[in-house]
N, CA, C and O of each residue as an XYZ file, in Angstrom:
764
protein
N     -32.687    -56.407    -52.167
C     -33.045    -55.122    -51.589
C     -32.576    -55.067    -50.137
O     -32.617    -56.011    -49.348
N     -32.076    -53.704    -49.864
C     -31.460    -53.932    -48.337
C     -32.670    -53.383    -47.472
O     -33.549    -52.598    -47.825
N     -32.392    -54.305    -45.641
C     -33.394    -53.995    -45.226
C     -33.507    -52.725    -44.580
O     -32.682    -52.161    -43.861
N     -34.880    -52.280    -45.011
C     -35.169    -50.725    -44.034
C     -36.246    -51.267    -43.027
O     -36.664    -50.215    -42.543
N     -36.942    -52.282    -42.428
C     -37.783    -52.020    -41.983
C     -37.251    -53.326    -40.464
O     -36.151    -53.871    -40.549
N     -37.984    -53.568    -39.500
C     -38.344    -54.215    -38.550
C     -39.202    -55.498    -38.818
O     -40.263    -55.303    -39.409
N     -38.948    -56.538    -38.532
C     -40.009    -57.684    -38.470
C     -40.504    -58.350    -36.734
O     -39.913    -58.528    -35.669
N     -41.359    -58.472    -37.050
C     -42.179    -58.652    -35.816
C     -43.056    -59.684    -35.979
O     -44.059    -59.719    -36.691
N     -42.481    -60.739    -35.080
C     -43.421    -61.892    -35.514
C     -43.985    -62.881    -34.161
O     -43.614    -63.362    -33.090
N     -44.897    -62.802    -34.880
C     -45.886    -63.611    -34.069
C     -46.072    -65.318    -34.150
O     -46.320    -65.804    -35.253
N     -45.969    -66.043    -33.179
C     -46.220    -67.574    -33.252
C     -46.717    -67.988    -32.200
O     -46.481    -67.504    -31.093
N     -47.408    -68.862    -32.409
C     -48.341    -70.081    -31.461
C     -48.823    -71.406    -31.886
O     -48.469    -71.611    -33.047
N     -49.404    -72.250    -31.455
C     -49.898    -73.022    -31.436
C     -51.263    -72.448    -32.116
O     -51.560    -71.277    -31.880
N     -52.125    -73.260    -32.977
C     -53.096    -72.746    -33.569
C     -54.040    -72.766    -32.769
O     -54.259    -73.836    -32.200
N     -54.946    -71.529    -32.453
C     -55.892    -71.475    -31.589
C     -55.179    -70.586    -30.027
O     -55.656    -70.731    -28.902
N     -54.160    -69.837    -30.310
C     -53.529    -70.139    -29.144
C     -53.764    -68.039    -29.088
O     -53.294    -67.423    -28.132
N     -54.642    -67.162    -30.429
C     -54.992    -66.065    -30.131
C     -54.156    -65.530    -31.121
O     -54.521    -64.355    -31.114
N     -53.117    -65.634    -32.119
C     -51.869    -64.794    -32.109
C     -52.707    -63.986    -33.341
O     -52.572    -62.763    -33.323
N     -53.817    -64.730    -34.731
C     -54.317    -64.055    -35.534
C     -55.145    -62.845    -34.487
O     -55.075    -61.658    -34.809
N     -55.577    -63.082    -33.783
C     -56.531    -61.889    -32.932
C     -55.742    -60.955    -32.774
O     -56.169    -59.845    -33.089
N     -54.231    -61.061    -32.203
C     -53.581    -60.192    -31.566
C     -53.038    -59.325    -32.936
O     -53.094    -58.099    -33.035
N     -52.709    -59.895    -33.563
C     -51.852    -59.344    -34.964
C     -53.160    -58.687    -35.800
O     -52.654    -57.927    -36.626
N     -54.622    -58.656    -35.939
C     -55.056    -58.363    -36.815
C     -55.169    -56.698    -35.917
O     -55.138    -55.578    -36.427
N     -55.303    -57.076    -34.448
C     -55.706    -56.160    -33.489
C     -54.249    -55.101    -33.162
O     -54.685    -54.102    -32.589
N     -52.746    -54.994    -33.326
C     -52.032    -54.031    -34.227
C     -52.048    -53.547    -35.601
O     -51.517    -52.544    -36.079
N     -52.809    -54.513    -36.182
C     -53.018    -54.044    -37.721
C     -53.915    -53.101    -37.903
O     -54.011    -52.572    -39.010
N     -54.608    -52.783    -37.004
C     -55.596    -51.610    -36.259
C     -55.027    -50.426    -36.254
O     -55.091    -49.369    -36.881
N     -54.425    -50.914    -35.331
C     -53.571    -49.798    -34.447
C     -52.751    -49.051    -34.528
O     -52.752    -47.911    -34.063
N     -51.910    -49.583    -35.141
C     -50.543    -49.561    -35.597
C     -49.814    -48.956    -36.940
O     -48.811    -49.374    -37.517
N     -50.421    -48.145    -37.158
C     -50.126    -47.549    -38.617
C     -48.744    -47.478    -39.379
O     -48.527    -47.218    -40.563
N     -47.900    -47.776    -38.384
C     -46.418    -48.136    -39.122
C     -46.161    -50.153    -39.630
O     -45.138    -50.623    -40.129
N     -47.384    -50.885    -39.293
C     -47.094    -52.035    -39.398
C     -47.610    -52.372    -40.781
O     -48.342    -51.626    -41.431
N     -47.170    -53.558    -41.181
C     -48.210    -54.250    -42.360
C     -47.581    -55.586    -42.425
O     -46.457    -56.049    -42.232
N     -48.777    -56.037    -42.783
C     -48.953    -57.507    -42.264
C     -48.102    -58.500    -43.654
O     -48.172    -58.267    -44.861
N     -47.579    -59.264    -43.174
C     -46.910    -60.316    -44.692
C     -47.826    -61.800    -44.945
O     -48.069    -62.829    -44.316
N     -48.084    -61.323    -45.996
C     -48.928    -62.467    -46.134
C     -48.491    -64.068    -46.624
O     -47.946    -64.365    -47.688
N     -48.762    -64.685    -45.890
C     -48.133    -66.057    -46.304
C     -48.512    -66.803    -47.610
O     -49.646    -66.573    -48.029
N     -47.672    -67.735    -48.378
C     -48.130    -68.362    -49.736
C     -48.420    -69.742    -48.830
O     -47.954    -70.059    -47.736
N     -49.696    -70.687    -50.004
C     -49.572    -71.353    -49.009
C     -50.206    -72.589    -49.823
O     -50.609    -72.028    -50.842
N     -50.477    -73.760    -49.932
C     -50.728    -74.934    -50.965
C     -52.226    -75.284    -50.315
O     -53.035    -75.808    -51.082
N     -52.559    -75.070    -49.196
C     -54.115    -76.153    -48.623
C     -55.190    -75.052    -49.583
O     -55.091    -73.905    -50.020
N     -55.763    -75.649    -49.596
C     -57.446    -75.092    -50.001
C     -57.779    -74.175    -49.214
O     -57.787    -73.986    -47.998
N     -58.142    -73.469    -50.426
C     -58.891    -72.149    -49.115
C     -60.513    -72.323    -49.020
O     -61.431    -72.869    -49.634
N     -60.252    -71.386    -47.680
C     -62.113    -72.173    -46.896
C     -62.592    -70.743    -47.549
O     -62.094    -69.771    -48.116
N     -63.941    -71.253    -47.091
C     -64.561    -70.511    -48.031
C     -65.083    -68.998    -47.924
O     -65.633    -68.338    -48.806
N     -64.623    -68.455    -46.023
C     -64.200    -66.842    -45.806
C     -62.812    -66.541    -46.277
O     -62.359    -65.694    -45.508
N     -62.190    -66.762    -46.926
C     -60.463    -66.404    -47.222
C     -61.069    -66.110    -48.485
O     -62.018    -66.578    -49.116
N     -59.876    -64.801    -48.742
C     -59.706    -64.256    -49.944
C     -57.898    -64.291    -50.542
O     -56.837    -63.831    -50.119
N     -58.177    -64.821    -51.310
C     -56.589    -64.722    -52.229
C     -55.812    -63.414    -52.149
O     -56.418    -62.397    -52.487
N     -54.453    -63.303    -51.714
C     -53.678    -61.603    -51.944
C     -54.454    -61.393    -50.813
O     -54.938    -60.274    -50.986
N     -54.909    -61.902    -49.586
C     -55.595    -60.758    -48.499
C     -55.227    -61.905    -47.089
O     -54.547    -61.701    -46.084
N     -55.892    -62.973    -47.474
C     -55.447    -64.228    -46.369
C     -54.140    -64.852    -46.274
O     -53.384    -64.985    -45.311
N     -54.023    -65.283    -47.752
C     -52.489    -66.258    -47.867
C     -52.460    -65.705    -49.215
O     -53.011    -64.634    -49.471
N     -51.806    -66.430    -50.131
C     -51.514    -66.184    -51.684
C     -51.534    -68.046    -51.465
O     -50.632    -68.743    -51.000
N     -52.724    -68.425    -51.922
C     -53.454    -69.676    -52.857
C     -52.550    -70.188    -53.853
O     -52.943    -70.028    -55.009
N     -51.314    -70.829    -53.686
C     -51.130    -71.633    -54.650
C     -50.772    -73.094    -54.894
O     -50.752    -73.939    -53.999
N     -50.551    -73.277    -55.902
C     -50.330    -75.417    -55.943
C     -49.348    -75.611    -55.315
O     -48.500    -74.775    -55.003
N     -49.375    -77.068    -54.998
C     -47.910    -77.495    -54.698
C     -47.026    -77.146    -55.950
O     -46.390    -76.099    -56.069
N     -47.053    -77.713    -56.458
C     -46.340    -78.049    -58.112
C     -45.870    -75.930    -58.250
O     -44.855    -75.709    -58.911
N     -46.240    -75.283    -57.948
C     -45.858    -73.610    -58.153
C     -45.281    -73.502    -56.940
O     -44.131    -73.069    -56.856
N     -46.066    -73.917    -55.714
C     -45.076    -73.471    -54.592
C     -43.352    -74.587    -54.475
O     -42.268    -74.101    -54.150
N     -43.535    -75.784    -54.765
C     -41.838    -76.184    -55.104
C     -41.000    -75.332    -56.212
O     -39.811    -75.053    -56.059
N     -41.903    -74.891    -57.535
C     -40.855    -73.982    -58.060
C     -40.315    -72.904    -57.536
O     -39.155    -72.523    -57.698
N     -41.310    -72.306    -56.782
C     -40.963    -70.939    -55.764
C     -39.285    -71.601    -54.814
O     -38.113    -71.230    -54.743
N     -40.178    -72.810    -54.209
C     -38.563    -73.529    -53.437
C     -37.625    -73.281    -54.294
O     -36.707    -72.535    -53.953
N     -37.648    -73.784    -55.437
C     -36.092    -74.429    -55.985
C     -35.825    -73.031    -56.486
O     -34.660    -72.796    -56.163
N     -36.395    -71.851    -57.199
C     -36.053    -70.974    -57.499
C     -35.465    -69.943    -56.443
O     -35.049    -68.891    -56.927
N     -35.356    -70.126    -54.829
C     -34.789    -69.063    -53.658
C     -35.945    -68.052    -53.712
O     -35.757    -66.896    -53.334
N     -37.235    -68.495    -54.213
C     -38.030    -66.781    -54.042
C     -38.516    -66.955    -52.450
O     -39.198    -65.971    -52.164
N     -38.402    -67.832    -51.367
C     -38.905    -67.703    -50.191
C     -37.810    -67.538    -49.107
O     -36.636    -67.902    -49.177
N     -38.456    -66.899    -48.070
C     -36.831    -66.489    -47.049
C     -37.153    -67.780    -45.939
O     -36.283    -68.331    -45.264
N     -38.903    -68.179    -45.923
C     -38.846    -69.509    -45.283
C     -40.180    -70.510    -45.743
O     -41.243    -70.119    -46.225
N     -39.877    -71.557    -45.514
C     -41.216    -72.282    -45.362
C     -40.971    -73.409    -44.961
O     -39.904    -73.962    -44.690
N     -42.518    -73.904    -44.914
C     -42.281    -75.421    -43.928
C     -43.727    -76.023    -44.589
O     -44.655    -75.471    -45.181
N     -43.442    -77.496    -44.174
C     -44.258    -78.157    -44.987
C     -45.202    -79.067    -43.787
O     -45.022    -80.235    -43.441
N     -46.433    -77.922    -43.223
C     -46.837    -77.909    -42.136
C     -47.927    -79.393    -41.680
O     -48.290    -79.743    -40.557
N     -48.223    -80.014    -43.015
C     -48.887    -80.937    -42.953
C     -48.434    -81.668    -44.382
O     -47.937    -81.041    -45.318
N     -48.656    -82.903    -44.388
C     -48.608    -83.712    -45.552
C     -48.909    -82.776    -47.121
O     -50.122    -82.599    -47.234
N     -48.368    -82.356    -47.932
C     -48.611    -81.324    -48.886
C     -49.272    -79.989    -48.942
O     -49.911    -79.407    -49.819
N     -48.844    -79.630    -47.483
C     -49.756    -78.835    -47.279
C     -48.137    -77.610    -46.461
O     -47.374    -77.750    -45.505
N     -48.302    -76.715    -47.358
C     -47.228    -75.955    -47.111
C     -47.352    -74.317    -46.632
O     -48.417    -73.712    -46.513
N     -46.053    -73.785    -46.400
C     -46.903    -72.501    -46.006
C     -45.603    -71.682    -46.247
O     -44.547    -72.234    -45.937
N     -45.563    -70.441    -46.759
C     -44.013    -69.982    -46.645
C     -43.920    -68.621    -46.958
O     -44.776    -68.130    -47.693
N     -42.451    -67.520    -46.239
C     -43.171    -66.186    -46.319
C     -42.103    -65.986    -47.920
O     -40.962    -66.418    -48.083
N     -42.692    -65.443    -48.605
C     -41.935    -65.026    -50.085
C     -41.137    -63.531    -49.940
O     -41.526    -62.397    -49.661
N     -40.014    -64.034    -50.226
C     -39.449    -62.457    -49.807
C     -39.636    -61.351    -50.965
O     -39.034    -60.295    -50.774
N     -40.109    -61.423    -51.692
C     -40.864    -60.586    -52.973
C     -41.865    -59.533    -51.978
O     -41.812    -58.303    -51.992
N     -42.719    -60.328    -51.182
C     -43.630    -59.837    -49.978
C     -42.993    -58.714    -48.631
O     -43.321    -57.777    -47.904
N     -42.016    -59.511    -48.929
C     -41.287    -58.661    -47.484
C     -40.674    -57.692    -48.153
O     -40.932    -56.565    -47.730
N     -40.016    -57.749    -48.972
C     -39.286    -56.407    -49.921
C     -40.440    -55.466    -50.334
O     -40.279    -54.250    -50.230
N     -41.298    -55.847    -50.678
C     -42.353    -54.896    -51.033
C     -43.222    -53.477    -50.069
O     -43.476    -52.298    -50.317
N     -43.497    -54.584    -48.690
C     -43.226    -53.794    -47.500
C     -42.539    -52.654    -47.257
O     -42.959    -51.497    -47.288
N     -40.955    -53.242    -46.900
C     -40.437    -52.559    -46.889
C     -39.984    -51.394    -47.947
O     -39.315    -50.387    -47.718
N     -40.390    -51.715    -48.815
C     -40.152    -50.573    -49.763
C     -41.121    -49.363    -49.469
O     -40.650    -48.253    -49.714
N     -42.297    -49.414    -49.020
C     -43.307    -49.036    -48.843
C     -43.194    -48.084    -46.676
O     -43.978    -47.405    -46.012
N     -42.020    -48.549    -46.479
C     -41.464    -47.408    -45.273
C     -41.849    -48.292    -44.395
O     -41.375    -48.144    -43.269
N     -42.749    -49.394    -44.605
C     -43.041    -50.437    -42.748
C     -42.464    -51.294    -42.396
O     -41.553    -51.857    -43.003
N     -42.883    -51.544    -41.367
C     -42.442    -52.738    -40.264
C     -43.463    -53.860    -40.486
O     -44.693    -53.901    -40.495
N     -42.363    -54.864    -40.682
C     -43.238    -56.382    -41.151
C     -43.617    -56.799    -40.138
O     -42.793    -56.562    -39.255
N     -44.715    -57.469    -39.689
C     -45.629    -58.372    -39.164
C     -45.935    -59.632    -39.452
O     -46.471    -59.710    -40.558
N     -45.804    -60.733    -38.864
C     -45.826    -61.937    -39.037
C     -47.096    -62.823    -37.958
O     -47.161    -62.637    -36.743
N     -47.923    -63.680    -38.659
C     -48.169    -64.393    -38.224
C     -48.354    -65.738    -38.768
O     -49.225    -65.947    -39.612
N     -47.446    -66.827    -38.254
C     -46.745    -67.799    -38.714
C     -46.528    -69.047    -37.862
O     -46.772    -69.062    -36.655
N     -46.080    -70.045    -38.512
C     -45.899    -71.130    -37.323
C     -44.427    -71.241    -36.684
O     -43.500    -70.590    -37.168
N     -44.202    -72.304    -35.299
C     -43.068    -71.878    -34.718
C     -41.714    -72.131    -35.651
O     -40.764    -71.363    -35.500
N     -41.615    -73.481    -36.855
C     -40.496    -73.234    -37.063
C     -40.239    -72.376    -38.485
O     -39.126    -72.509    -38.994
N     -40.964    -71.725    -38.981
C     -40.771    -70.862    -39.774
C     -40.495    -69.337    -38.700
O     -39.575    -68.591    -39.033
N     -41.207    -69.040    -37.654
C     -40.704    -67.873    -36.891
C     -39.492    -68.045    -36.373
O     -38.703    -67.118    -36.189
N     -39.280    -69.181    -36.120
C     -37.391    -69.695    -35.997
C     -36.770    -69.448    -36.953
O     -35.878    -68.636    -36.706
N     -36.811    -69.774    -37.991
C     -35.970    -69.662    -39.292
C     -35.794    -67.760    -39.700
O     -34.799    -67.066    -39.910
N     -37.109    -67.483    -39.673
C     -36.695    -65.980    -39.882
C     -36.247    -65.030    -38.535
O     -35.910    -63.854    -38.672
N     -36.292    -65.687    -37.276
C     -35.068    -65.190    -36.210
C     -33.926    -65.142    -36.901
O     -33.422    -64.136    -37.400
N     -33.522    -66.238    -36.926
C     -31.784    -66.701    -37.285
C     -31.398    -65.777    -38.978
O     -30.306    -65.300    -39.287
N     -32.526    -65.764    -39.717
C     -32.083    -64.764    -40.659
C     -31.414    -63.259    -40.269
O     -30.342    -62.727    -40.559
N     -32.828    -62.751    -39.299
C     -32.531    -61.340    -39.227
C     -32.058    -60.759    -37.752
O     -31.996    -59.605    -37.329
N     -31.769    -61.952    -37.184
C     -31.265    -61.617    -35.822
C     -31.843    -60.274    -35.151
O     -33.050    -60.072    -35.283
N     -31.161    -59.454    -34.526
C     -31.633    -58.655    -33.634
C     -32.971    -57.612    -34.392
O     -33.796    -57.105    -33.633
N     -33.055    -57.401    -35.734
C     -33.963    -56.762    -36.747
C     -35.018    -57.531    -36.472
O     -36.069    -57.168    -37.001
N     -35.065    -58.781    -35.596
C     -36.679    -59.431    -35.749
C     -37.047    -59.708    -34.520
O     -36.081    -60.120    -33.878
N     -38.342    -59.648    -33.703
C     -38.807    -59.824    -32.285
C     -39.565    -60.787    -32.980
O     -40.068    -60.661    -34.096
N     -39.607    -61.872    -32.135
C     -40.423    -63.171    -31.534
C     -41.046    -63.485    -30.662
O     -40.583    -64.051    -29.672
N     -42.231    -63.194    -30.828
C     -43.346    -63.263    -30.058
C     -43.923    -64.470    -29.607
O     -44.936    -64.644    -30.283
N     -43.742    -65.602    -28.608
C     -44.524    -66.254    -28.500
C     -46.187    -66.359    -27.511
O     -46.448    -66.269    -26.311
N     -46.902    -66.558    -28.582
C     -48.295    -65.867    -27.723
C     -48.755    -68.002    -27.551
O     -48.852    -69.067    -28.159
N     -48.906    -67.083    -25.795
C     -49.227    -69.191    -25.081
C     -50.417    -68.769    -24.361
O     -50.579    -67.662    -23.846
N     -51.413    -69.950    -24.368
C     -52.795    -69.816    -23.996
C     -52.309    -70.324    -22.333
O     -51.270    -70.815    -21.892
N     -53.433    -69.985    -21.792
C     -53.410    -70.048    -20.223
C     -53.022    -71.326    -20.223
O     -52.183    -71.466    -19.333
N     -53.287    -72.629    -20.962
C     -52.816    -74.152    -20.660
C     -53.346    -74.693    -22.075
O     -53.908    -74.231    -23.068
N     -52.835    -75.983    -21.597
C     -52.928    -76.742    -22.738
C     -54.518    -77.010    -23.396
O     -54.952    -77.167    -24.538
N     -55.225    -76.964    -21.787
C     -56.858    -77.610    -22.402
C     -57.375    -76.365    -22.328
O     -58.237    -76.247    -23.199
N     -57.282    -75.661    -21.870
C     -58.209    -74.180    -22.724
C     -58.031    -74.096    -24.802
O     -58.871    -73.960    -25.692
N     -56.185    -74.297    -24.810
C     -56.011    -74.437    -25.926
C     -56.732    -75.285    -27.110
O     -57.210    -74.926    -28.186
N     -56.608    -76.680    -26.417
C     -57.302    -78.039    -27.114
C     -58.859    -77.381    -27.258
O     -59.439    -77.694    -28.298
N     -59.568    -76.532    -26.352
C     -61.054    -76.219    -26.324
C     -61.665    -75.573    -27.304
O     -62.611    -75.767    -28.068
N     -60.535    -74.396    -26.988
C     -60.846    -73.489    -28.300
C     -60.681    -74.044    -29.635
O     -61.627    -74.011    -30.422
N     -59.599    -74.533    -29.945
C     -59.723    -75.814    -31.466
C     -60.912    -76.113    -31.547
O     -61.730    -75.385    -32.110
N     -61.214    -77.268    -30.982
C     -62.458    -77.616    -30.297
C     -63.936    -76.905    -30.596
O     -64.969    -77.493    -30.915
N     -63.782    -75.761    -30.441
C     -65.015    -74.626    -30.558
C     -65.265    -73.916    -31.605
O     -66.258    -73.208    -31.769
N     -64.110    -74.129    -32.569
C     -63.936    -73.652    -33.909
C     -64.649    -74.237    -34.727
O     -64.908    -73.449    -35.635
N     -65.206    -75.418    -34.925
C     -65.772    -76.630    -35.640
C     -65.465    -76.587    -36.987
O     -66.314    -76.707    -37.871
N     -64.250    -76.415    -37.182
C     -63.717    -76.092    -38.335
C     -63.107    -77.524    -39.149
O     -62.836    -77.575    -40.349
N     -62.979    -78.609    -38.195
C     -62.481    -79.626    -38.908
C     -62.824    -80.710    -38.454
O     -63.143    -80.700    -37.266
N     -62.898    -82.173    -39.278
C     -62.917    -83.126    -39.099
C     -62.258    -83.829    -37.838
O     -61.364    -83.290    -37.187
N     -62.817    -85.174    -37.532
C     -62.222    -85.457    -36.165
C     -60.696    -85.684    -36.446
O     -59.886    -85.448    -35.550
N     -60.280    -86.147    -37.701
C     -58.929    -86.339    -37.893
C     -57.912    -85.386    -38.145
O     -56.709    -85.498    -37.906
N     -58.566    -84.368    -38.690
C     -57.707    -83.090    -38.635
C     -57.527    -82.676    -37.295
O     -56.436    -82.560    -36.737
N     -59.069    -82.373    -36.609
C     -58.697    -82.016    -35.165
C     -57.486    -82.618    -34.133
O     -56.994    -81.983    -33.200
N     -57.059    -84.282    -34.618
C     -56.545    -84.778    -33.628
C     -55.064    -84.412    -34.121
O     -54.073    -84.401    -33.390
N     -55.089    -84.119    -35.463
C     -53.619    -83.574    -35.829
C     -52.777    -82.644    -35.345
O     -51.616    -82.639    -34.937
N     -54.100    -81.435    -35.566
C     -53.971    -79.966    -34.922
C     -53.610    -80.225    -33.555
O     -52.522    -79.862    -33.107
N     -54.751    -81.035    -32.646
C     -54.059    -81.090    -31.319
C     -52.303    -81.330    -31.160
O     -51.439    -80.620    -30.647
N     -52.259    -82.242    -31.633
C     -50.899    -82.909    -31.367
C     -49.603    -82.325    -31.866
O     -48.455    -82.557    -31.488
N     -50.169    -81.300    -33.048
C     -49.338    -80.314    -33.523
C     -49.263    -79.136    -32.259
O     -48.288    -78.531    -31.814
N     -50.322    -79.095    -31.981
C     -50.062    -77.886    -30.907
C     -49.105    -77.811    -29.883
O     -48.285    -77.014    -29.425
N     -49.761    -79.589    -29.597
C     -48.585    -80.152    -28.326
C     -47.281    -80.138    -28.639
O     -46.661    -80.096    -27.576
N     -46.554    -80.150    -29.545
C     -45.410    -80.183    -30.045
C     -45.003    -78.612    -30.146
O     -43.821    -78.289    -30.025
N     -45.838    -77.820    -30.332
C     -45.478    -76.306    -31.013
C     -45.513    -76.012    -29.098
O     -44.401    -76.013    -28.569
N     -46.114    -75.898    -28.643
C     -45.934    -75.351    -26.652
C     -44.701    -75.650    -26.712
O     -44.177    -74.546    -26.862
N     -43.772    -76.515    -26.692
C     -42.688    -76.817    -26.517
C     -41.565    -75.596    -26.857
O     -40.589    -75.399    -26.135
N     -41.840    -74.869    -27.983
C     -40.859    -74.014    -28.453
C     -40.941    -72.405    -27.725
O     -40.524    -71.373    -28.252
N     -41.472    -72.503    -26.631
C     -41.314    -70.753    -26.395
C     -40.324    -70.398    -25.820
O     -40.069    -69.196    -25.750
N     -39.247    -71.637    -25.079
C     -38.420    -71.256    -24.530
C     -37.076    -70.291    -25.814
O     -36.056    -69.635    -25.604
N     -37.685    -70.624    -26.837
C     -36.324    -70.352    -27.870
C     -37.002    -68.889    -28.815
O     -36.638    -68.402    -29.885
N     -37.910    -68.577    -28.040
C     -38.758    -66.999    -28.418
C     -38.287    -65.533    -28.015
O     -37.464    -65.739    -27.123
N     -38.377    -64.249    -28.197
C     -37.447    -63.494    -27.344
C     -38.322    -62.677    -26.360
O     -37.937    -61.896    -25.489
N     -39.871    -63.112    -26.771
C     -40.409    -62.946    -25.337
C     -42.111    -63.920    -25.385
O     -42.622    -64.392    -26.401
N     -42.461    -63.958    -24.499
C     -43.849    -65.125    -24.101
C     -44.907    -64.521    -23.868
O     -44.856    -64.085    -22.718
N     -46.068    -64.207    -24.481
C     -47.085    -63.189    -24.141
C     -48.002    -64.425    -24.133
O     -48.378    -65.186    -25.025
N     -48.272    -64.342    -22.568
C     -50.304    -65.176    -22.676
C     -51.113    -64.658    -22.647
O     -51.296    -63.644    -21.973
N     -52.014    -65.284    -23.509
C     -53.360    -64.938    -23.828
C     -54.172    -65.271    -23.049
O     -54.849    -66.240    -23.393
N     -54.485    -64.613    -21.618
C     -55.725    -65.524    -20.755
C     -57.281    -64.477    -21.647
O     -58.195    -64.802    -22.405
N     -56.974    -63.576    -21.194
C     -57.897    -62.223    -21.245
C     -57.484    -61.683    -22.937
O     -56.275    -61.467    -22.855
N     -57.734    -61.507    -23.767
C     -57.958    -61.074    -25.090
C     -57.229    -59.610    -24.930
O     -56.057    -59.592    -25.305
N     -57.588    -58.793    -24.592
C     -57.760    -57.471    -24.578
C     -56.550    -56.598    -23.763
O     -55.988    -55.503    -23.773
N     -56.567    -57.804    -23.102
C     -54.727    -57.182    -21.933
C     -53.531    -57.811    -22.210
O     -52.440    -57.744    -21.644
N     -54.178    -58.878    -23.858
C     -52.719    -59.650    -24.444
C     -52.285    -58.883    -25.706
O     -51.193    -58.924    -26.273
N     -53.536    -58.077    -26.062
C     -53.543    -57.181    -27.118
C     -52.803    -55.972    -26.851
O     -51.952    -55.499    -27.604
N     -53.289    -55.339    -25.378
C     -52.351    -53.892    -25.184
C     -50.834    -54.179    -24.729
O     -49.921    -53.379    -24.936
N     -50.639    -55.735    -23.920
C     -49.307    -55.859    -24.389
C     -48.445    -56.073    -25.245
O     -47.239    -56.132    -25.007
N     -49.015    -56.225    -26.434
C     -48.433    -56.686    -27.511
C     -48.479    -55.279    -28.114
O     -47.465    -54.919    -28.713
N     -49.321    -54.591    -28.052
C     -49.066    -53.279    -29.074
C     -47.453    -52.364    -28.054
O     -46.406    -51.917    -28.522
N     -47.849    -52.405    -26.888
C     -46.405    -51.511    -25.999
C     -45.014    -52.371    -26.245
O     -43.940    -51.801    -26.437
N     -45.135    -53.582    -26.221
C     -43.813    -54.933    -26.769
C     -43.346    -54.360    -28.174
O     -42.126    -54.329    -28.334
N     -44.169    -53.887    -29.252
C     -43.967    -54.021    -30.701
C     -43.497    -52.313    -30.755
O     -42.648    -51.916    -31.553
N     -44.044    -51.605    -29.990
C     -43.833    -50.397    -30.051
C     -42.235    -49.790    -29.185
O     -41.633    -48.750    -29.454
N     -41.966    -50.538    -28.419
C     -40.529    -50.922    -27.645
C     -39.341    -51.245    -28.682
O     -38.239    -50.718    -28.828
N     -40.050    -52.426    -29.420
C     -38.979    -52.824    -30.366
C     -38.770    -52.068    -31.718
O     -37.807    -52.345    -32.433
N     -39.586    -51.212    -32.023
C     -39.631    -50.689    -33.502
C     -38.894    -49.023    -32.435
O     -38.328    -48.181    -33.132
N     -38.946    -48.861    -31.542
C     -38.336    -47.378    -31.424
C     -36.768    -47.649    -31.003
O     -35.936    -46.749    -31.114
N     -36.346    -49.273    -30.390
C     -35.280    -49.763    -30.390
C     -34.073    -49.701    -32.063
O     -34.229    -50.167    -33.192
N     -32.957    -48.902    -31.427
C     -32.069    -49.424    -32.329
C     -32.073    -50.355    -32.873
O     -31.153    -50.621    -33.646
């Protein structure tokens, strides 16, 4: 299917605001809609299937690999995968919108280099590293060993904003949100 629509994507470090910012145009924004990621980890127990990720096995998400149904994915932890299905993005766009992404950094890399100037890259960076580590931290969402993963994943993911096509921080919630809606609204009235 050829493309009619805009992608707009969002990446950070986890904890770093970008679900806040993206659910907070999904508001707003009545030309956007959000792509939902497929994805192999367990879902917790506020996620809903077809609304959070699309819930499936490893063993279904490698056939998805070997069959070309994904435009990216990455295998974000030890069997634990995540990837956008372009079945998802065609569907969108069929539907007259502008895709929305929120994703990790090297899958928002990979779908740069697909759609070149058709895609903005958002990197949303927390005021520093230990506000970042805090908020993880405050989530109490995981074990000490996951936590120390996530950290160190994070530390590795800060590294990539220089290769983003623009850097939005998140100190203040609410003034990372109205820049991000005037950024997204710049690029979707852009040629």
């Amino acid at each position: 299917m050829p493309q009619t629509g805009k992608l707009i994507v969002f990446t950070a470090p986890s904890g770093a605001g970008k679900t806040s910012i993206v659910r907070f145009l999904l508001k707003t924004d009545p030309r956007l809609a959000f792509s939902i990621s497929a994805c192999t980890r367990d879902r917790r127990p506020n996620e809903v299937d077809g609304q959070d990720y699309y819930f499936i096995s490893l063993e279904e998400f490698r056939k998805k690999i070997s069959r070309g149904e994904f435009l990216e994915w990455q295998e974000v932890y030890a069997d634990q995968l995540y990837g956008t299905l372009r079945s998802e993005v065609e569907r969108l766009w069929a539907e007259g919108l502008h895709v929305l992404f929120d994703i990790d950094v090297k899958g928002a890399l990979n779908l740069k280099k697909l759609y070149s100037e058709n895609a903005l890259l958002v990197f949303v960076k927390p005021p520093s590293p230990e506000i970042l580590f805090e908020r993880l931290r405050n989530r109490r969402t995981e074990d000490e060993e996951s936590m120390r993963k996530r950290i160190a994943r994070a530390t590795e993911e800060l590294g990539y904003e220089d290769r983003c096509d623009v850097v939005l921080v998140n100190d203040v919630l609410e003034d990372a949100q109205r820049e991000a809606l005037a950024l997204v609204d710049r690029f979707i009235r852009s040629s």
